[in-house]
C-alpha positions in Angstrom: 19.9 115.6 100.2 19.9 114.8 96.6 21.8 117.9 95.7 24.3 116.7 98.3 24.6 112.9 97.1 25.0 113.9 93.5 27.6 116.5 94.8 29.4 113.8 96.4 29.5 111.4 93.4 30.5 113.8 91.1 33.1 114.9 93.2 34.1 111.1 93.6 34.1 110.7 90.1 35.8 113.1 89.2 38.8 111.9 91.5 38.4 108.8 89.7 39.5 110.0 86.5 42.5 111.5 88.0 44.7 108.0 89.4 47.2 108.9 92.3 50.1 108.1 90.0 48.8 110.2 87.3 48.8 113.1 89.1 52.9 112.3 91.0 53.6 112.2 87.1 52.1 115.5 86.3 53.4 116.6 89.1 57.1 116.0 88.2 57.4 117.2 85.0 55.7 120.7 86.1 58.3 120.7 88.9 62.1 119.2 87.9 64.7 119.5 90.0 65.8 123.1 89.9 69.1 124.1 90.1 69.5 124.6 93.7 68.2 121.4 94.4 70.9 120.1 92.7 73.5 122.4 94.3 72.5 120.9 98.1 72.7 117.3 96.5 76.2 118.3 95.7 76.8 119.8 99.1 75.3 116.6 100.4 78.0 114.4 99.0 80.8 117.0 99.6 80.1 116.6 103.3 79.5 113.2 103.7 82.7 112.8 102.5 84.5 115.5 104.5 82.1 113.9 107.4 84.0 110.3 106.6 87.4 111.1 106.3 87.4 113.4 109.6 86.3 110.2 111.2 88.9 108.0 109.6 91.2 110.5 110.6 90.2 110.7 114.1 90.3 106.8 114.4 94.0 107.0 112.9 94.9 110.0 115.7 93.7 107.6 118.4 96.0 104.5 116.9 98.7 106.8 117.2 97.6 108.2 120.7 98.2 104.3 121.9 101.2 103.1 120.3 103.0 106.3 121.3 101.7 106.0 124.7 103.3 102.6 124.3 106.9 103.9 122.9 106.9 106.0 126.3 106.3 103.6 128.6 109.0 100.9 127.3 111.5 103.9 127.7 110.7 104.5 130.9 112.4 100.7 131.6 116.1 102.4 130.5 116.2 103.8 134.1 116.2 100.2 135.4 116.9 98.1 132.5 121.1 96.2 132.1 121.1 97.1 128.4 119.5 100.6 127.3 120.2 99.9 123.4 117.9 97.1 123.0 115.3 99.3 124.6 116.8 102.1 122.6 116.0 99.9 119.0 112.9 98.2 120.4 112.1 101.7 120.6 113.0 102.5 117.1 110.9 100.1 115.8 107.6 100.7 117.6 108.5 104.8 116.2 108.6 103.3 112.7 105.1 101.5 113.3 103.7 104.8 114.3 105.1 106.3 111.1 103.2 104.0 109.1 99.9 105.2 110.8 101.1 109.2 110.0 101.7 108.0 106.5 97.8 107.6 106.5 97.5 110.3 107.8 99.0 111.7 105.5 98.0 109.9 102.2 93.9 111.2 103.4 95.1 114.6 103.9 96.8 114.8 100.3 94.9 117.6 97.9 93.2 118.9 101.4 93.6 122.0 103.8 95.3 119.8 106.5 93.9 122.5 108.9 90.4 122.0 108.1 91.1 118.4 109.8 93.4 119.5 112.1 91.4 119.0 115.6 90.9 115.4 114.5 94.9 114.4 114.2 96.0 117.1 116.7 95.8 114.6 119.8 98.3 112.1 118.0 100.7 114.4 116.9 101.4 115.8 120.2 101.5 112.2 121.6 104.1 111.5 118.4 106.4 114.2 119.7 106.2 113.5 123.4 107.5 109.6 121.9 110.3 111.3 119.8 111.2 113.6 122.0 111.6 111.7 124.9 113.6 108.9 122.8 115.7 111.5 121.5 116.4 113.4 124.9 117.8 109.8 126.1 120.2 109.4 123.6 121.5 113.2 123.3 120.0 114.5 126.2 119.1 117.8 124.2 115.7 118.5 122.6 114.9 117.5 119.0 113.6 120.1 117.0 110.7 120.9 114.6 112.6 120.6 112.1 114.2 116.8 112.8 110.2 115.8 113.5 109.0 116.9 110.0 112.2 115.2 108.5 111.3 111.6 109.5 107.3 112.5 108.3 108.7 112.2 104.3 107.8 108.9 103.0 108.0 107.9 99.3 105.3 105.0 98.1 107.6 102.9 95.4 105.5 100.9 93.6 106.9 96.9 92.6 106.7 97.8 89.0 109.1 100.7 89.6 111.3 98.8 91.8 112.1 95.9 89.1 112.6 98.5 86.5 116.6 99.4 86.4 116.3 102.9 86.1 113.9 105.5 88.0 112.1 109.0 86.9 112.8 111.3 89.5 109.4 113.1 88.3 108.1 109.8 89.3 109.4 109.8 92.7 108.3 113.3 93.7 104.8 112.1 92.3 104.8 109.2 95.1 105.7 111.3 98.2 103.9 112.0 100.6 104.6 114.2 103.9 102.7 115.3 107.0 104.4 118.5 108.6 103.7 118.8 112.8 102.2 122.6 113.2 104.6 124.8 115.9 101.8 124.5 118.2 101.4 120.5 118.0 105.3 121.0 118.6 105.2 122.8 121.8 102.3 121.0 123.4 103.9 117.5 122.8 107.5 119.2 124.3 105.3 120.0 127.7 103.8 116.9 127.8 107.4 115.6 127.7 108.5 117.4 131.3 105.5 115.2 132.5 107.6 112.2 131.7 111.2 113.7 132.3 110.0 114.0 136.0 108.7 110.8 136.3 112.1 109.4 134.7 113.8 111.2 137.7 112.0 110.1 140.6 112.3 106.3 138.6 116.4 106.8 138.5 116.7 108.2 142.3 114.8 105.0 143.3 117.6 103.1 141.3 120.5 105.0 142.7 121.4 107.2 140.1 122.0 110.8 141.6 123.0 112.5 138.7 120.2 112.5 136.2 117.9 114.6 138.6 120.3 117.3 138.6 120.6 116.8 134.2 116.7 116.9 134.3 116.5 119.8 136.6 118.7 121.7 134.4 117.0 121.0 131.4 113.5 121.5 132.5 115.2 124.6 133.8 115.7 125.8 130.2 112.5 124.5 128.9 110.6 126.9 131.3 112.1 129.9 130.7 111.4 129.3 127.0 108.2 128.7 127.6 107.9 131.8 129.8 108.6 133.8 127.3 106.0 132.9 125.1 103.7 133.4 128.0 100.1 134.4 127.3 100.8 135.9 124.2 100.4 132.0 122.2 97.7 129.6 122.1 95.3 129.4 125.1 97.1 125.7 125.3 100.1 126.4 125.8 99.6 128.8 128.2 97.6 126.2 129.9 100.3 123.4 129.8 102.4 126.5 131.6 101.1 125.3 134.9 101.8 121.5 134.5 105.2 122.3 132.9 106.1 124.2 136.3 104.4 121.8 138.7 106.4 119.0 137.0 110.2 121.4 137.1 108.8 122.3 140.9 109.1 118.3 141.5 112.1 117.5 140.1 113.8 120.8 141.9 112.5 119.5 145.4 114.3 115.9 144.0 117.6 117.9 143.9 117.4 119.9 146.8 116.5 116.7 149.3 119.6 114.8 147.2 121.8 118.1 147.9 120.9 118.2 151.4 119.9 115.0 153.1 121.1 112.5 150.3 123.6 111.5 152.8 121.3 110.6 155.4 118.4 108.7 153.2 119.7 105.3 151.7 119.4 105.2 148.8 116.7 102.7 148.5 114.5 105.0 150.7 115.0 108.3 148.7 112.1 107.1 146.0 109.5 107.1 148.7 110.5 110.5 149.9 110.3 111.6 146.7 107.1 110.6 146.1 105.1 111.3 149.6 106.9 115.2 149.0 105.1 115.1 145.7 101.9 114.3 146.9 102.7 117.2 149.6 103.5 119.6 146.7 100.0 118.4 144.8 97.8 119.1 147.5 99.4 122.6 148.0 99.1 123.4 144.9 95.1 121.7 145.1 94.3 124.3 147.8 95.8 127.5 145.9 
């Protein structure tokens, strides 16, 4: 018992003499950081900061999402509205607004891969070129291309200072612009989305009386198929997916023309709409059962 006591108290003296913050000390300078400590603390901070833009980004995508959203449904009042250019330039100006929110976009993606951040703006892109595209097809009624999209994503950030002087570096100016380029496949998925809306535009101007934009639309849908068919399941799985909603919404608007070609003489005109739409819901529950 004695043997064990005096074991005890030497032991307990003995951790005594070495304090609990003595020995953390010790501890640390035997063991410093190493060098790949240090690496993951700079990996750390590299993605945390990749983490916090991709969400800034995503929050930006969805402001876009909405006020796009919003730019299609105010043109979808030309079928029925007295004056079209004041809903053509109210138009205009939401498109601008939306502009400012890609010039975000495109200010956080400047010195970055924009395709390591591409699924998080992808969803407002597509919505942007559905806006554009639609605005555009109802003043030319042709399809705006690629090309026109990127065109309006230039901006150039001019300073006050800059502005009061009276003459400008053009080195300068290329140093303050900025640019945001749509991807062909952001293109393409926006331009099927926009036969969603085309087809909803036609059944809108039947229900007004207008027989001749169905057959435009049906034409034009036409065309926008058989482009699409030819890319086929050779592009991205998404647009081979849209396929099927691009020809379920041409399959509508065709059914549109053929019941204007055929019985447009017997429906008044005020009826046709709700043909139109109880032959749609036909054709979607067809299609529901295949």
């Amino acid at each position: 018992m004695s043997s064990r006591e005096g074991t005890g108290e030497f032991r307990k003296r003995k951790h005594d003499n070495f304090p609990h913050g003595h020995r953390r000390e010790e501890k640390d300078s035997i063991n410093p950081p190493s060098a790949m400590t240090m690496s993951f603390k700079a990996f750390q901070v590299e993605l945390d900061t990749k983490h916090d833009k991709y969400e800034r980004l995503v929050k930006l995508s969805r402001d876009i999402t909405i006020e796009s959203k919003r730019v299609i449904f105010l043109l979808h009042r030309i079928t029925s509205a007295p004056n079209g250019e004041e809903i053509l330039m109210e138009s205009e100006t939401k498109l601008d607004l939306v502009r400012q929110k890609i010039k975000q976009v495109a200010q956080e993606l400047m010195g970055e891969d924009m395709y390591q951040f591409h699924r998080a703006i992808s969803p407002g892109l597509q919505e942007y070129v559905e806006a554009v595209s639609f605005q555009y097809f109802i003043k030319t009624r042709s399809l705006v291309s690629i090309e026109e999209i990127n065109r309006q994503l230039i901006f150039s950030d001019e300073d006050k200072e800059e502005e009061a002087k009276p003459s400008s570096d053009c080195h300068n100016k290329q140093h303050n612009t900025s640019s945001l380029k749509v991807t062909p496949v952001d293109y393409l998925l926006g331009v099927a989305d926009l036969t969603g809306e085309l087809m909803r535009m036609c059944i809108n101007s039947v229900g007004n009386g207008d027989i001749d934009t169905p057959f435009e639309l049906s034409q034009f849908l036409r065309q926008i198929y058989d482009g699409f068919s030819y890319i086929g399941n050779t592009g991205p799985y998404e647009v081979s997916k849209k396929l099927y909603t691009l020809k379920q919404s041409l399959a509508k608007v065709e059914n549109a023309c053929y019941t204007l070609k055929v019985r447009g003489s017997e429906i008044p005109k005020h009826m046709l709409a709700d043909v139109f739409s109880s032959k749609t819901e036909i054709i979607d529950q067809e299609d529901g059962l295949s």
